[in-house]
Every structure is written in C-alpha cells, then in structure tokens.
N, C-alpha and C positions, 0 to 999 in steps of 0.2 A: 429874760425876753419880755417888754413889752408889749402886750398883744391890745391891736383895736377891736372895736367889735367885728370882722369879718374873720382875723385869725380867731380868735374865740371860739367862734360859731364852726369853724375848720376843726379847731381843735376837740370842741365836744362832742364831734360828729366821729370824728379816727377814733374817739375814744367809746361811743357807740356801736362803731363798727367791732372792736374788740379783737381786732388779727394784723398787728403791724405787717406780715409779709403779706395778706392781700392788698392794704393800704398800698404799701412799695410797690405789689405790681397794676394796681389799680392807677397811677402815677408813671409809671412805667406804658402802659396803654396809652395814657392822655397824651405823653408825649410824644408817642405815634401818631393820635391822632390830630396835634398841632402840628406838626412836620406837613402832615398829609392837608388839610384844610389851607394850610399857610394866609390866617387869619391872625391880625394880633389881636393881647391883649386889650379889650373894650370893644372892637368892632363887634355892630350888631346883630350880625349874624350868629354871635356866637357868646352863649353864655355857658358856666360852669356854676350850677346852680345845690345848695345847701337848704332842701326842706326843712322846717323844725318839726311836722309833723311824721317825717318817716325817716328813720337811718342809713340815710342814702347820699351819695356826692353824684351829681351828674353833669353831663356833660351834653350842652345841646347848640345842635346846631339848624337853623332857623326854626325855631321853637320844634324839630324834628329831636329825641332823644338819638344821643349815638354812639352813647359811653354811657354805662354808671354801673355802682359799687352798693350793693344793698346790703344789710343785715337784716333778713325777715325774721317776725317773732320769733319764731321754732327755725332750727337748724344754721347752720353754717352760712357765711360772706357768697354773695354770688355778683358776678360779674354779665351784665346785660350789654351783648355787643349788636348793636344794629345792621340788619342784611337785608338785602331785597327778597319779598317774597319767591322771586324765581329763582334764589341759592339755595335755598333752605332742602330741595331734594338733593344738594350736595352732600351735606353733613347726614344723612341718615345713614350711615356706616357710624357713626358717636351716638351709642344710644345713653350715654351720659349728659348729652348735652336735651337741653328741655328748650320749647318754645312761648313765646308771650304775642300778645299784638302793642303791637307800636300806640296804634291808632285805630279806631273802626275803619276810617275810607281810605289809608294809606297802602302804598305798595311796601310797606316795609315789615319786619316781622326785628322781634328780639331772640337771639341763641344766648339762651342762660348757661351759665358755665358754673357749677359749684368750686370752692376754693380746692374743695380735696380733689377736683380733675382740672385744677390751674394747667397740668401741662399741656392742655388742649388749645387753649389759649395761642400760643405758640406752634399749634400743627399748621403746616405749612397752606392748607385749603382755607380753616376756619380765618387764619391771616386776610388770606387773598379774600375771600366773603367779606370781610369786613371792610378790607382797605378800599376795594374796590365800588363799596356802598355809598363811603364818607364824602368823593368831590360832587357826586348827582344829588347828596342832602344840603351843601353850600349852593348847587346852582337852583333850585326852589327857592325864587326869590320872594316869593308871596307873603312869607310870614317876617315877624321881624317889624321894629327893631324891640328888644326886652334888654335893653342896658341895664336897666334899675335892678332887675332880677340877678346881674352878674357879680358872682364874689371873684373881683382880681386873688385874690390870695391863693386861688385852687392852680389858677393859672401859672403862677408864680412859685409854688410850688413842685409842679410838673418839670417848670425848667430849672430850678435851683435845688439841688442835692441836699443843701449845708441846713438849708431854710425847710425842705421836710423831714430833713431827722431830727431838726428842732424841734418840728410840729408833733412827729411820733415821743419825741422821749416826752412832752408837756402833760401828752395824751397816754401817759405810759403807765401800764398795769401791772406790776409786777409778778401777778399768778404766769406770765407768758413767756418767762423767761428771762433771761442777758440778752442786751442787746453792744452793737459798738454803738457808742456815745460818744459826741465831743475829741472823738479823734484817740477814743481808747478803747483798743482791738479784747474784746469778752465774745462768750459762746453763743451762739445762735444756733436756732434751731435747727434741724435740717427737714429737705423738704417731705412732705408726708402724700410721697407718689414715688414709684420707682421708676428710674430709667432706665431705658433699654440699653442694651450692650453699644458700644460703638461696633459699627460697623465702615470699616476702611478695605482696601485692595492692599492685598498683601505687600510687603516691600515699601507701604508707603510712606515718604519723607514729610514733613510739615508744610515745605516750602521745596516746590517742584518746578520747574522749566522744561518743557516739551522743546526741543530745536530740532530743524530741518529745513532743506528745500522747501517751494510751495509745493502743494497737491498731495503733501506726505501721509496728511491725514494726520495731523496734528490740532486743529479744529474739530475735527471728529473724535479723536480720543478724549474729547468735553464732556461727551453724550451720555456718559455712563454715569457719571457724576450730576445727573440734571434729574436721574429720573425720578427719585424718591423728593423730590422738592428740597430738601436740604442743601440748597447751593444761589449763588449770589452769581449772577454773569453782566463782565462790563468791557468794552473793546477800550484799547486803550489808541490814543490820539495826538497827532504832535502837542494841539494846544492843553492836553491834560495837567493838571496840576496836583497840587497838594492841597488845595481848597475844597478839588471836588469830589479829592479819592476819600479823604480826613474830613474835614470841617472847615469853613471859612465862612466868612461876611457876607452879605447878598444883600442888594438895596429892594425895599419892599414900600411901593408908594397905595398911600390910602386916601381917598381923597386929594389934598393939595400938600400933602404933610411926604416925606420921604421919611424910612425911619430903614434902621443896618440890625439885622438880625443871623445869629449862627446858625448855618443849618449844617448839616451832617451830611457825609459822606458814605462812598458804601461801603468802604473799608469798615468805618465805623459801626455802620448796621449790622454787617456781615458777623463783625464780634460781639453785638446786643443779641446777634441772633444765638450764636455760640453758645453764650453763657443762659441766654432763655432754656437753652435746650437741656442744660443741667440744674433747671428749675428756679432760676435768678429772675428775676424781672427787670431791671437795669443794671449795668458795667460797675453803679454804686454800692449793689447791694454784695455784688461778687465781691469787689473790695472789702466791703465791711463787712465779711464776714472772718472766720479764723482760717490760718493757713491750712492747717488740717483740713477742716471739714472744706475749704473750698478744692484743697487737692482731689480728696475723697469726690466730691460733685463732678467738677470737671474731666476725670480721667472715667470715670465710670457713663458718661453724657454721649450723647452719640455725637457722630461728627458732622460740622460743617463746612460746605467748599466755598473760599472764591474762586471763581474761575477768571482767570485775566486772558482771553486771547489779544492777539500782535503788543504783546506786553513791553518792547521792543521797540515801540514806534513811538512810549515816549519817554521826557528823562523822567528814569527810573528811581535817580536817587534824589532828585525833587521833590517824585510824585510821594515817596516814601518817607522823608523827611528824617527827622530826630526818630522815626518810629522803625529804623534799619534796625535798631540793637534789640527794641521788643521780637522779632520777629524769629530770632534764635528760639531753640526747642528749649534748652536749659533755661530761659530766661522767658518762660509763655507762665502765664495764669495759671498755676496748679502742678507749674515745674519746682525742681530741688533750688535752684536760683529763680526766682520771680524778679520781675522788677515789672514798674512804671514807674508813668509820669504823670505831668500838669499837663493838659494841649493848650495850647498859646492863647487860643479864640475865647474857648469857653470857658480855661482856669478847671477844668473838670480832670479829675485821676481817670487815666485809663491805661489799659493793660491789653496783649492778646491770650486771647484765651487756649489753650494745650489741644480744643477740640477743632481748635481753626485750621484748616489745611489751604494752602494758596497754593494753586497749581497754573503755571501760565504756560504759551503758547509764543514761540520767537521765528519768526521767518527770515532765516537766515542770509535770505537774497536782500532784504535793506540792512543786516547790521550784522557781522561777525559775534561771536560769545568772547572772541580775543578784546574785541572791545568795549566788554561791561563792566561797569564799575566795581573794581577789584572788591570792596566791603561785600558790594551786592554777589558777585560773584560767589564770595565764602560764607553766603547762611545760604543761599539756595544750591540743592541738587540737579543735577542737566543731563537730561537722556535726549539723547539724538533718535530721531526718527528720520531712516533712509528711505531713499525708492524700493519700491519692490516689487519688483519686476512678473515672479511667480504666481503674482496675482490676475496677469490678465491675457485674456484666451487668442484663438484663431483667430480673425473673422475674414472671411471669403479671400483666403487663401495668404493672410499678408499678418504674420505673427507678430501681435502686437510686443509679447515680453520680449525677444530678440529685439526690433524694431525701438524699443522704449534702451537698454541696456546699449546699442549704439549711438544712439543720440546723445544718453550720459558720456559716455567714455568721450565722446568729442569734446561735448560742453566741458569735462575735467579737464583737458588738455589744451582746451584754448583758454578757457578760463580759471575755474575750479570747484572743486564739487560741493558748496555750498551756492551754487548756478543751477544745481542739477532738476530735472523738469520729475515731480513725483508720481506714482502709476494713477493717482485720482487723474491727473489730465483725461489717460485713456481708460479707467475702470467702467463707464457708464457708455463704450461705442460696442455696438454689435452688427451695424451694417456699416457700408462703405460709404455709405452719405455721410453717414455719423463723424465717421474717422475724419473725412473729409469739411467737415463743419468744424472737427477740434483743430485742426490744421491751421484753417482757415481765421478762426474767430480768437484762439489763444495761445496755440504753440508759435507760429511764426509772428504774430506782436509780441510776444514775451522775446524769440529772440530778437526781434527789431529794437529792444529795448536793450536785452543783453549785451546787444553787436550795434550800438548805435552808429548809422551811416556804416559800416563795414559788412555788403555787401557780399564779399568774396569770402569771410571767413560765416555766415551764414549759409553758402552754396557749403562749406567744407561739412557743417553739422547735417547741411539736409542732403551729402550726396549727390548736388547737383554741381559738382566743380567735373568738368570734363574730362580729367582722366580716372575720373571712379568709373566711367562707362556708362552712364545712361541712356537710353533715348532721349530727343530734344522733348518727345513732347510728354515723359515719363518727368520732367525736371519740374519741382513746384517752385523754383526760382528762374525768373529764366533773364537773356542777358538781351535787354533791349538793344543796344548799339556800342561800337568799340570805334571810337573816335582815332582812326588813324593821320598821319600827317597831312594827306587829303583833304581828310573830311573838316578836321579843324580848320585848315585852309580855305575849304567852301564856308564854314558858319560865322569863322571871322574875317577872312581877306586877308590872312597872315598869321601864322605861326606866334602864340607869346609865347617869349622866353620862358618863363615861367613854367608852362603846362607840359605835363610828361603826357603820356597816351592814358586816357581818361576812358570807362566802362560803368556804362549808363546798365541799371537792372530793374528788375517788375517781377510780382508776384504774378505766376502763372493765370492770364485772365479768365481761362474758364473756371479757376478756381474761384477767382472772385467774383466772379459772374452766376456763380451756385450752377453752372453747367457740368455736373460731378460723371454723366455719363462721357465727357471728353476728358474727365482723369483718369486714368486707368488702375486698376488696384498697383500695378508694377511700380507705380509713382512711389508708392512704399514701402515694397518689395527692396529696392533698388537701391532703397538709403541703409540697407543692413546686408544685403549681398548686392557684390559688384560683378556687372556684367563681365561676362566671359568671352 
C-alpha cells in the first residue's frame, strides 16, 4: 500500500495509539457520528483532524470537538464524547466515566470513557447524550470553514472496512496479538470487560409475530421490551422499503453539487447495536474475529429487540430482502451454521447477530397470517392475541365483558373472528359518558367500515334490528325512512323498475349530538340481553 502523506500521518498516529480494538471502535463511533451530522467528506463544517503534537484523532465539528481517541502519556486509550452541559447530571450513576471542558464559554462538556469501560460507550443514555449533542454542534454556524486542517483519509476510513484494517495491520505492533488480516481468520483478542447475562422472557423465539384483532393489546405487549433501552422501535408502512429497513442510496446536495451516499437502516443499527453489546464496535470487527471467540461474545451479550409494530402493512419480503435466510436462529452470528453476505449498496459483509430478537405486531383486520409469505411465514413464530373479555368491569349497571363477548360472537358470524373488536376498545370507560364516547367515536366507524353501506347487518351486531326487542329510543341505530311504493312514487312520480323497497338509516342523533343523558344505559344493556 502506497501511502500519501495523510495516510501516513493516520497511520503513525493508530500506531501511537497502541490498542487496534479502540482504534476499531474509535471508527466505529465516527461512523455514528457521520450518519448523524450527514455532512460529507470536505465540507467545512466538519474536520477530522491528526495533531503531531498529541496522540490523538479527532473529530470536529464547526471547530466544536465531538469525537476523539487519545492515548495520554500514562495510562490507557480514552474516548472524548461531546454532551451538553445540561446531560452530564444524566451519567452520574457511571462513576467510570470522568469529565473535561470542551471550551471555557461553551455549553458543552467531554464524558471521557477509558478503553477498559468501552462497554459504556454503547449503554443506551451515554448513546442518546451524545447523539442527541452532535445535530445542535453542525447548527452553530459561526465557526468554520478549517478545510485545510481536514485529513480526508480519517473520513475515509470510518466508511471503508477494507481500507482501516489496512491502516491497523501497517500500524501493527505485534506485542498485541493476532489479528484477521487480508481476509485470514487468526485469534483476536477478547474484550477485557464482562458482559452481563442476557436477559430474555422466557419461551422466547428470535423472530416473533404478535397477531390479532385491533385493541388486543398487541402494541402494548411492546412496552416491556422498551424499558431497559435495549430495543430499536419502527412502524412499518405501505411505502417502506428495503432501502430504509437495510441501506440504500440517498441524494445529498451541497451547495450546487448533488452527490448519492449509503446510508443505513434500522435493521442495520439494530445489529451494530447487538453486536456493540457483546463488546464489538462494528458488524466488521464481529466478522473478523474467530468463530469461536465470536460465538463465546455473542451468546454470553445481552439481548437486543427490534420491535416492528403493524409489521403487516408492508411487503414483508421486500422489506427483508436476500436478508430472509440471515434471519433463521441456526444461521445468526454466533449460531452452529452462520452465514452472511455482501449488501448490494455498500459491498460490506454483514450478518445478524444470535443476541438480536425481532418481535413484531400484525393486525389482522387488514391482512390474514394465511396470507404471508410462506419463506416468511417459516423462520417467524406467531402468537395470537385474543379479546378478553375478563378484563373489563360493571359500569352503572351495563356489563361491559358480557356486552364486549356478544358483539364478538356477531361480528364471527357475520364475518369472522379476525373482525373481532379487542377489550382495549372498552378497558379505559368507567362512566356512561365514557361508554357512550367509545360507541360513538370508534366502535360504530370501525363497524361502518366492517359493514360498508350494510346498514341492516350493523342493527344485527348492535341489537337494534326489531325483533331482538328494543325500545326505539334504546337503538343506537335507528331507521330514518322505509321507502314504500308510495313514498317512492311521491319522490319520483313513478315507480323504477328497478328499485325494490329501499331503508334509509342514522346514527342515533342524541348520540352524535354528545346528548348522552337522552342515551339511556339500557341502549347497551339491550345489545347483550333481549327484551322480554
């Protein structure tokens, strides 16, 4: 490899540094923090600067530090992540991590991270602290421009795999160990921090599918999975793709120049994050290591979720692409069969990691599970979540779980029980207003939707067809006008052939009028016991 003077100056600096795995996750950062900035190479906002005076790569953004990678005389690699002064009472639970100033008059401060608590780097707050620092350091427009100060090659390494293990094996010390080189799998070190046990819910699959009715609380069985931060949530969309789940192209204009850059998806993330968490600092480094020692990391790592709800709503096996067959348990990152690939975009190896769990959410009122794609079908597990009735109480005198449990059995019988209405509808009414606002604002449009134009089989779900027995004014359907040979004869002046006797309907108007003291509770009584 022929190196200019800026690789050089790269190269004597990694080799300064003296710890190839903070290098890799120092790189590993930077490419966070280009995703996030989404500044290219040369603009002057942003330099990635190589002191000769001090052992350091950094990373700045409008002459603000916002990354860098030190080796201080005495002691170990430390990683300087820039945060706002008003985070920094966040991380006082890490009393591993030390503070610096940025600047005298800046609101920013630096969380020093030594290499030996790298896995802090990675905890889910220190992340958010940082990520959340880096777009208010690009919108400080005041400093700038320092082109001259910018070594492309730092840049250029961040986004090129092939071209920093180049830069680490030139810069290679051999007291450090084996590394993989040149595409030949040797020992690497493992990481010098333990990870905690995984923790999963019992029974759980890799790759899960929650189905049911809406209301079932299958959106809610998300929540458990969100609270430790360890989890990735994205809804999915007709127009979603495999561009935005994975990686694709994106046109990025700078001034008058247009230029197509790959950026990542959260698929992607989701497994940077994974394999972060069993100590890796990019998807590259997980690869290049031995299958051994990467089994060993990865099963022992704790676990991360994507959570996909209405997963369902788009194509599935689009959005998932060539990456269907990764997704199998035998064939994840640190399974007895591994595999990967190339991704199309970037030409980059990637894999899913054993710690990755995908659990999604399917509402089975727009899409059957009869009709998922049979591949897709056979690497995901599918629990159904019913109504449940058991869950929801009295109120002033009109039982709702009765009341919910006849409505179903209609809706199965006129249509079928993937129509069925879940107890979330009514789990949050305790007065009769309440009841009477669920009626009004989601049960009777969902069936308006169910029953498009079929009025009559609407009256049958809510009881308001006249021989269940109602009172007239007990019906929350009621029957505007019954066009008899008459009346059609007064509206047209003649009889069409055509028209059989036609039965004009309306939602009960005190209902929609919000005049609840002219609904009587019996209004809903009445739809689960019939008058006597």
């Amino acid at each position: 490899m022929l190196l200019d003077t800026t690789q050089q100056l790269l190269v004597e600096r990694i080799r300064d540094i003296g710890h190839p795995e903070a290098v890799r996750r120092f790189f590993g950062l930077l490419k966070e923090l280009i995703d996030v900035v989404n500044l290219p190479n040369g603009d002057s906002r942003l330099a990635f600067t190589i002191r000769k005076d001090q052992k350091a790569i950094t990373a700045n953004v409008n002459f603000f530090w916002a990354l860098r990678l030190v080796k201080p005389h005495r002691g170990e690699p430390e990683f300087w992540l820039t945060i706002k002064k008003s985070a920094q009472d966040q991380l006082t639970d890490f009393p591993e991590i030390d503070f610096s100033g940025v600047s005298q008059k800046s609101g920013y401060i630096a969380a020093v991270i030594g290499q030996s608590s790298a896995h802090l780097l990675y905890q889910p707050t220190v992340q958010q602290c940082w990520l959340d620092c880096l777009p208010e350091l690009v919108e400080t427009g005041k400093r700038g421009p320092h082109s001259a100060r910018h070594n492309p090659d730092v840049y250029r390494a961040a986004e090129d795999e092939a071209f920093l293990s180049e830069l680490i094996r030139l810069a290679d010390d051999p007291s450090l160990g084996e590394r993989h080189l040149n595409g030949h799998t040797v020992e690497e070190p493992g990481a010098d921090y333990e990870t905690p046990a995984r923790n999963v819910p019992d029974n759980q699959p890799h790759n899960l599918i929650l189905y049911g009715p809406p209301g079932t609380g299958k959106t809610h069985a998300l929540q458990p999975y969100l609270r430790d931060g360890r989890a990735s949530l994205i809804t999915f969309h007709p127009a979603y793709g495999y561009e935005e789940f994975v990686e694709g192209i994106r046109p990025e204009v700078v001034g008058s120049q247009v230029s197509y850059k790959v950026r990542k998806g959260i698929f992607h993330k989701a497994c940077l994050s994974a394999v972060q968490l069993a100590g890796y600092a990019t998807l590259a480094d997980c690869l290049n290591d031995s299958p051994d020692n990467r089994q060993r990391k990865l099963t022992q790592a704790p676990a991360h979720f994507l959570l996909i709800d209405e997963i369902n709503r788009a194509n599935i096996a689009s959005v998932f692409g060539e990456l269907i067959t990764l997704l199998e348990t035998d064939k994840r990152l640190g399974a007895e069969h591994e595999l990967w690939l190339t991704l199309p975009y970037s030409q980059e190896r990637f894999g899913v990691p054993t710690n990755l769990y995908i659990v999604g959410t399917m509402n089975t009122t727009d899409r059957s599970i009869a009709l998922l794609d049979i591949a897709l079908r056979r690497r995901f597990s599918f629990r159904e979540l019913r109504p449940d009735p058991s869950v929801l109480p009295v109120v002033e005198t009109v039982d709702l779980a009765q009341l919910l449990r006849t409505l179903n059995e209609r809706i199965e019988y006129l249509l079928d029980r993937d129509h069925q209405l879940g107890h979330a509808y009514l789990l949050t009414v305790s007065t009769h207003a309440e009841l009477c606002d669920v009626f009004r604002d989601r049960i009777i449009p969902l069936l308006q939707e169910y029953f498009f134009n079929d009025w009559a089989r609407i009256q049958l779900v809510l009881g308001d067809n006249r021989t269940w027995g109602k009172e007239p004014d007990q019906r929350l359907i009621w029957v505007r006008k019954t066009y008899t040979s008459t009346a059609t004869t007064n509206l047209f002046g003649d009889i069409p052939d055509t028209v059989d006797e036609v039965v004009s309907y309306e939602i009960n108007p005190h209902l929609l009028a919000h005049e609840y003291e002219q609904v009587p509770p019996a209004a809903f009584v009445r739809i689960y016991q019939k008058s006597v």
